[in-house]
C-alpha atoms as one frame of an Amber mdcrd trajectory, in Angstrom:
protein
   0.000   0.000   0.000   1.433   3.628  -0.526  -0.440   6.684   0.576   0.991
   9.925   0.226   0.717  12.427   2.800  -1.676  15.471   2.693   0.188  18.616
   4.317   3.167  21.012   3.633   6.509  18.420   3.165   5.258  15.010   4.332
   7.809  13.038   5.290   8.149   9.519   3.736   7.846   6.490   5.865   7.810
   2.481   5.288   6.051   0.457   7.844   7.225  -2.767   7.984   4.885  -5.436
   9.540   5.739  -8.772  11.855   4.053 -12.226  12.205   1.635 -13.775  11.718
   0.176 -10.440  10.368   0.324  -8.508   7.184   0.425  -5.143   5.747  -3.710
  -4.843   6.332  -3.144  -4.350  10.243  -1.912  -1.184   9.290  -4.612  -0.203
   7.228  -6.614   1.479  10.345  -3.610   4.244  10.897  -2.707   5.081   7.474
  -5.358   8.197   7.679  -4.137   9.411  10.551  -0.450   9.359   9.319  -1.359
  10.895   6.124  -3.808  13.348   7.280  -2.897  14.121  10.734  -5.094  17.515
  10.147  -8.224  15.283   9.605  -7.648  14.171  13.313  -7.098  17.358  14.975
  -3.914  17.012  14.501  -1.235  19.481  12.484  -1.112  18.907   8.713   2.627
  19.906   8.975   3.015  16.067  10.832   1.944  14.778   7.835   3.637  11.287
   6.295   3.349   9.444   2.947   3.010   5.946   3.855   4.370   2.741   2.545
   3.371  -0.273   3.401   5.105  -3.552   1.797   4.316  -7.041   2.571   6.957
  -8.925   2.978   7.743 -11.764   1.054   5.934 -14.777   1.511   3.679 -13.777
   4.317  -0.387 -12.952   3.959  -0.830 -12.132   0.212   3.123 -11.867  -1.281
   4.476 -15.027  -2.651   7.066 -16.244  -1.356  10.532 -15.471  -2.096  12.224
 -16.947  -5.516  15.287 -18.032  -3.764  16.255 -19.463  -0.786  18.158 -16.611
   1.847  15.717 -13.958   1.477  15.769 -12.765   5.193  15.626  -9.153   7.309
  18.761  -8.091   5.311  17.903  -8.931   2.005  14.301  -7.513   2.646  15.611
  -3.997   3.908  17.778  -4.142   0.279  14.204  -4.573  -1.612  12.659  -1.750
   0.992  15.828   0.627  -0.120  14.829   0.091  -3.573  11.043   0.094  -3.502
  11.493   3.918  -1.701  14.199   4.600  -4.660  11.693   3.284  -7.202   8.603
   5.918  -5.499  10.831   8.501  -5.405  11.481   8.567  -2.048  15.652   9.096
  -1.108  15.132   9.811   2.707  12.067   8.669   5.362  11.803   6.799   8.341
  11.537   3.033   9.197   8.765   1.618  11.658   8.462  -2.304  12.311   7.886
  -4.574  15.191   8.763  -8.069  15.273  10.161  -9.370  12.055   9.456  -5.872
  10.870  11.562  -4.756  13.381  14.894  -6.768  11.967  14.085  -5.483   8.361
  13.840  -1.888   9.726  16.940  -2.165  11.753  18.652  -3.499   9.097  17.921
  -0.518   6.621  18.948   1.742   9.470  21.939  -0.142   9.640  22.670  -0.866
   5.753  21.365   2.800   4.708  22.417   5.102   7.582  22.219   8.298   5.591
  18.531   7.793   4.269  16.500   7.258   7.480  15.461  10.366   8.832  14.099
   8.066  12.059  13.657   4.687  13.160  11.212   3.056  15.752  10.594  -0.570
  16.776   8.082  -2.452  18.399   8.022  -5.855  19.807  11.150  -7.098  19.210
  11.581 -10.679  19.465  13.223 -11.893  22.974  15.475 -13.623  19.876  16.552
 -10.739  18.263  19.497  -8.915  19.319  20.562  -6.050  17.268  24.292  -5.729
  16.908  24.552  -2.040  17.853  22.825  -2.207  21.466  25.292  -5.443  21.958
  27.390  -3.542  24.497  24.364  -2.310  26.113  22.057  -5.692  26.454  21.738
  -6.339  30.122  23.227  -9.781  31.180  21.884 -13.519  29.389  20.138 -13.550
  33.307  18.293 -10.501  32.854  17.186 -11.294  29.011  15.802 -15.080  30.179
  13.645 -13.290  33.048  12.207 -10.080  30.337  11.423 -12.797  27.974   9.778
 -15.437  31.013   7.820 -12.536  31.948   7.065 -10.385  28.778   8.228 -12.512
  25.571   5.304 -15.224  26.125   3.560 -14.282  22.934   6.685 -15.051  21.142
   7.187 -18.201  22.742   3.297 -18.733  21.618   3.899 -17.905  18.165   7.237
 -20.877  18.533   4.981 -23.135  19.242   1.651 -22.851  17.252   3.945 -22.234
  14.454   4.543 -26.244  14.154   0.840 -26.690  13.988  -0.535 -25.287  11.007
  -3.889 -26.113  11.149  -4.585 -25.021  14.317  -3.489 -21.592  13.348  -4.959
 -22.123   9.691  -8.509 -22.037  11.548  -7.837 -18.241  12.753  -6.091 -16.801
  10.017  -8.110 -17.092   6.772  -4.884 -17.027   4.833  -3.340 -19.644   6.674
């Protein structure tokens, strides 16, 4: 989806989505993004909004070749954002989305104007906070206590037919 921005200099942004969704959870906040006026909000906070699905999840195929992970997805991002036009914008994704944003923060440093992340996976541990990570003691408790949908999603993952029957696209 791509929605540009109604106000003075909207600022591009991709938003970058986790599992087991897809790019129509974000479908509810793409007005108020775009039109932030609309919403009693200022016009001048205005974004145009892209929103890719990544490849193979809800209605993208899957990927052609085999090694087509967070890296190789922020390299198509980069490129779809060339492609609209777009040189500089900001990065939102949580979850997997979070690894493909961090990754075009990290692989394209000079064209995002902002990143933000939401739940990240008690698995994924990006490089750059390394030296700031609390101890493996600390990380096992956070993800006992707050990481249990993840450990959900590890688990219902091997059964796909009990997730089949809540998600209409398997």
């Amino acid at each position: 989806m791509h929605q540009r921005g109604n106000g003075p200099a909207p600022l591009p942004l991709v938003l970058t989505h986790g599992w087991p969704g897809s790019f129509l959870e974000m479908q509810a906040i793409i007005p108020m993004l775009t039109d932030p006026a609309r919403f009693g909000g200022d016009a001048r906070d205005a974004f145009h909004v892209v929103v890719p699905s990544l490849p193979g999840y809800g209605f993208s195929a899957a990927p052609a070749a085999k090694g087509t992970g967070s890296y190789e997805v922020a390299g198509l991002w980069a490129e779809l954002m060339t492609g609209l036009g777009y040189q500089r914008f900001g990065a939102q994704g949580g979850d997997i989305g979070a690894g493909v944003s961090s990754w075009l923060a990290c692989r394209y440093p000079d064209r995002i104007a902002g990143l933000h992340l939401n739940f990240i996976p008690g698995s994924y541990r990006p490089s750059p906070a390394a030296a700031i990570l609390p101890p493996w003691s600390a990380r096992r408790r956070w993800r006992g206590r707050y990481g249990r949908f993840s450990s959900r999603c590890e688990i219902r993952a091997k059964h796909p037919g009990v997730d089949g029957a809540r998600y209409p696209a398997g």
